[in-house]
C-alpha positions as MATLAB code, in Angstrom:
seq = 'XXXXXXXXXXXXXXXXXXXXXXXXXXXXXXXXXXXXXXXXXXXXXXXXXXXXXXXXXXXXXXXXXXXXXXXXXXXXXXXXXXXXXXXXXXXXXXXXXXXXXXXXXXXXXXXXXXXXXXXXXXXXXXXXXXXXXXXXXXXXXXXXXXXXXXXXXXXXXXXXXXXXXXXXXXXXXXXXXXXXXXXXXXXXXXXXXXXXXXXXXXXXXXXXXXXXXXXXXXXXXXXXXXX';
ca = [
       0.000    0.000    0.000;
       1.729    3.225   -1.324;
       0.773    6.797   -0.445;
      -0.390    6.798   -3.551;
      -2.772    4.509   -4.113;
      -6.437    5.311   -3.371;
      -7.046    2.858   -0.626;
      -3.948    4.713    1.452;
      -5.854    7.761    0.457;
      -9.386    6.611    1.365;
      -7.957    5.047    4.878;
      -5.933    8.292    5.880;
      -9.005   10.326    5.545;
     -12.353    7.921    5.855;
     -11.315    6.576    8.633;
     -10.658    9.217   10.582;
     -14.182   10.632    9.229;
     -16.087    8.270   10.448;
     -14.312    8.363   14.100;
     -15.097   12.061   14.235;
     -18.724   11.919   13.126;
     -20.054    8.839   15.499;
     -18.665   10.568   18.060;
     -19.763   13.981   17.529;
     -23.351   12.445   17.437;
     -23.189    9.886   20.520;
     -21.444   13.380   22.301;
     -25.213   15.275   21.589;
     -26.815   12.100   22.822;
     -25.364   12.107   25.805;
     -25.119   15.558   26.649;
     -29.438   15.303   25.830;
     -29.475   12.185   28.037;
     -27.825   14.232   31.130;
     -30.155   17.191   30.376;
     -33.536   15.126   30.596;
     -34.014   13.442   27.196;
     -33.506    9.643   26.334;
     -34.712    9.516   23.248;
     -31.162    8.558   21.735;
     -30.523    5.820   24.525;
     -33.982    4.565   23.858;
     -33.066    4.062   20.368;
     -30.470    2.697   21.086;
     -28.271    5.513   19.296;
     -25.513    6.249   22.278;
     -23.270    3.300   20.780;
     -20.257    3.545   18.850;
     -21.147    0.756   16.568;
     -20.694    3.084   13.376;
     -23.314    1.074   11.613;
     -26.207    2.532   13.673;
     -25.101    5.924   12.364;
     -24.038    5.785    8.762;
     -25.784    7.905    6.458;
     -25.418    6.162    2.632;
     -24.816    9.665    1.286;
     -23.190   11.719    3.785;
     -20.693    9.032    5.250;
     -19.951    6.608    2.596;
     -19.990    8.037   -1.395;
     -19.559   11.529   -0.595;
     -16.414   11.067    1.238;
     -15.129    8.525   -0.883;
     -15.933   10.310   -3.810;
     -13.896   13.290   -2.635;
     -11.337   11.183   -1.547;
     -11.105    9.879   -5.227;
     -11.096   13.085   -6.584;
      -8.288   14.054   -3.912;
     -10.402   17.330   -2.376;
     -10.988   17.658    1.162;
     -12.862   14.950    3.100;
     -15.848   15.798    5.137;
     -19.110   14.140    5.717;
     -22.147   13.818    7.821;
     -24.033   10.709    9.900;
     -27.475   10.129   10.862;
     -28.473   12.969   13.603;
     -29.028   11.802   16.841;
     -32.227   12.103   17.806;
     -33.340   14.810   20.447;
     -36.514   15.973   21.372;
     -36.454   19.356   23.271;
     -39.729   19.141   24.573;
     -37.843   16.595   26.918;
     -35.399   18.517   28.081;
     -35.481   20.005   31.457;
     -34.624   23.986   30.040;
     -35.370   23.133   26.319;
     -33.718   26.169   24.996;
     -30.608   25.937   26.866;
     -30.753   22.335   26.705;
     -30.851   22.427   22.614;
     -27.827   25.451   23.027;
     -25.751   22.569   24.778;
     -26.780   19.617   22.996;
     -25.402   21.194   19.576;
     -22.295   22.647   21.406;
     -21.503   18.887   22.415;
     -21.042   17.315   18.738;
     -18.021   20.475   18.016;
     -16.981   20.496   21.513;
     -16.068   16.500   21.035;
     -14.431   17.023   18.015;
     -12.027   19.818   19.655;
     -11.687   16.777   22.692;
     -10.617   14.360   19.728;
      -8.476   16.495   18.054;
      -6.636   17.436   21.228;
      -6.155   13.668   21.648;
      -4.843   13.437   17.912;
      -1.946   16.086   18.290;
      -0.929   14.241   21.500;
      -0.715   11.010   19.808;
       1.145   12.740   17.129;
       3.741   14.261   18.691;
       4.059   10.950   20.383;
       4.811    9.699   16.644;
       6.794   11.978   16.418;
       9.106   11.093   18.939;
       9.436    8.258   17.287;
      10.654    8.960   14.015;
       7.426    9.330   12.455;
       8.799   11.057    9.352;
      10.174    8.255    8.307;
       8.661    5.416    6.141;
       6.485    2.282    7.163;
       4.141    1.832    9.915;
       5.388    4.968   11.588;
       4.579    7.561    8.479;
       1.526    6.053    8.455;
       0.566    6.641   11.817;
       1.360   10.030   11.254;
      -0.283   10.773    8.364;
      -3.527    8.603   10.060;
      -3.379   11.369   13.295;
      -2.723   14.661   11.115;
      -5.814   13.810    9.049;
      -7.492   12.483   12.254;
      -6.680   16.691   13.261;
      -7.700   18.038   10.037;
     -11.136   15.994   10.067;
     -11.969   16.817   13.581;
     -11.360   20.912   13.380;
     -12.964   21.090    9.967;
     -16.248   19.264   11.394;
     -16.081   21.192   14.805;
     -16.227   24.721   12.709;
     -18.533   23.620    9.940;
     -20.867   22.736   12.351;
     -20.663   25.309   14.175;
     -21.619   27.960   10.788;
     -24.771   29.842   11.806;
     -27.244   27.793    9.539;
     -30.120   25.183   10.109;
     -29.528   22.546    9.823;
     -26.151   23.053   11.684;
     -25.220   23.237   15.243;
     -24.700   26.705   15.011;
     -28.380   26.910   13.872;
     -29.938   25.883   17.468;
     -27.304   27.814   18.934;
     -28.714   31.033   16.572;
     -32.445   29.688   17.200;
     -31.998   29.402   21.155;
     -30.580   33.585   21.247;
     -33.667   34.773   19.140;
     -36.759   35.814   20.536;
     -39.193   32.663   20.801;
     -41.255   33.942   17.430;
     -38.558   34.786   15.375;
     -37.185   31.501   17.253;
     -40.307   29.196   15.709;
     -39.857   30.692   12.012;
     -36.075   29.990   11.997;
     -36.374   26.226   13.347;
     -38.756   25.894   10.117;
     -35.633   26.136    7.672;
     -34.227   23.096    9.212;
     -37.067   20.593    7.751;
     -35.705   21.654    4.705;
     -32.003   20.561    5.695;
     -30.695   18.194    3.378;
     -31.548   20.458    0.424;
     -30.401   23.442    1.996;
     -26.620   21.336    2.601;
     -26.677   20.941   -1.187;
     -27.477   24.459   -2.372;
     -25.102   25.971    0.337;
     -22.271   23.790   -0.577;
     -22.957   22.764   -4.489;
     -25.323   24.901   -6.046;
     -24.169   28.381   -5.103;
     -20.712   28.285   -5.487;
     -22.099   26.798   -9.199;
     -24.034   30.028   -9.570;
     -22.079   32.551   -8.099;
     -18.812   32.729   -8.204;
     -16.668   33.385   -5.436;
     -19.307   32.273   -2.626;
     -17.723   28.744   -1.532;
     -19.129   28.933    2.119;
     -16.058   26.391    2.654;
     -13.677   27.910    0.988;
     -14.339   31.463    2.264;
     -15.581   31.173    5.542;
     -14.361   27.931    7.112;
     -10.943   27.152    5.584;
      -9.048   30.242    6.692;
      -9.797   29.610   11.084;
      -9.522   25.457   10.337;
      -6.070   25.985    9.010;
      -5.305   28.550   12.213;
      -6.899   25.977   14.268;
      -4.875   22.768   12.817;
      -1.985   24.622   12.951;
      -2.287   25.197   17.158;
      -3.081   21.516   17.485;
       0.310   20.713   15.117;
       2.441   23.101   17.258;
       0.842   21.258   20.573;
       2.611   17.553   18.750;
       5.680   19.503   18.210;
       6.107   20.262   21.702;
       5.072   16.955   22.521;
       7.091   15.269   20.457;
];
């Protein structure tokens, strides 16, 4: 298996994927669970088993198909289900259930640039088993503070969405939360269709590249001074 070939590619970058998206949904579960909502233990959705989360589209062909293509690798899962009318303070409650999916990816990451500079130390540069490992945990970095911020924009169906919906007064509130039924097609006009039709407005490009590349580079400085 060369760094070349596209099942390296599809392992440094999948892999990791799917790590950081079953956890950043079994991290909203439980933060609903603590708050006063089961639903996502009741359906049995608070296991890592990444089967009970895979979404066809968002988790299998389009990250392989941008892995293919060698662009960035992101993805989605199956949302956790939450129902706020369960919660004990349902607007606070939603505020910290979506803070939990990026706030577990910043945990992973953290982890990853550990274990990294850990590689490091032990001549990951070099080829074999070692490079790989290396390669594995600075994608494993990438994947996590890409998903953390892209979640976070301020956008149904996004975490940053409840977070927006839970500040706005409870009317404007209700009207807002209505653009989320709407989510999947709203992903693929924000992230396909309008940079097709208007040049220049690549929401990922623009708006979270620039602070993930800021952000990866503080967790690769943390391995360097582990290492």
């Amino acid at each position: 298996m060369t760094p070349d070939s596209l099942f390296y590619r599809a392992a440094i970058w999948i892999v990791p994927l799917i790590v950081a998206i079953v956890f950043h949904e079994v991290a909203h579960g439980w933060v609903a669970k603590w708050l006063g909502d089961p639903t996502a233990a009741d359906q049995k959705r608070l296991s890592f088993n990444p089967v009970r989360h895979v979404d066809p589209v968002g988790t299998v062909v389009l990250p392989l198909s941008l892995a293919i293509a060698g662009a960035p690798v992101f993805g989605w899962a199956k949302p956790v289900p939450v129902d706020a009318r369960r919660l004990r303070e349902p607007r606070t409650g939603m505020m910290l259930v979506a803070l939990a999916g990026p706030g577990m990816n910043m945990l992973l990451a953290t982890v990853g640039a550990v274990a990294l500079g850990l590689v490091f130390g032990l001549g990951g540069e070099s080829a074999g088993a070692a490079r790989f490992a290396a390669e594995l945990l600075f994608s494993f970095i990438v994947v996590n503070v890409f998903l953390a911020l892209f979640n976070l924009l301020p956008l149904p169906p996004f975490d940053g969405g409840h977070l927006v919906e839970g500040m706005l007064p409870r009317p404007l509130a209700r009207q807002y939360a209505k653009i989320g039924r709407y989510g999947f097609l709203f992903l693929i006009g924000l992230l396909v269709l309008l940079p097709m039709l208007v040049p220049g407005a690549n929401i990922v490009e623009r708006i979270v590249a620039p602070p993930a590349r800021a952000v990866t580079g503080f967790f690769l400085d943390i391995a360097r001074w582990v290492g």
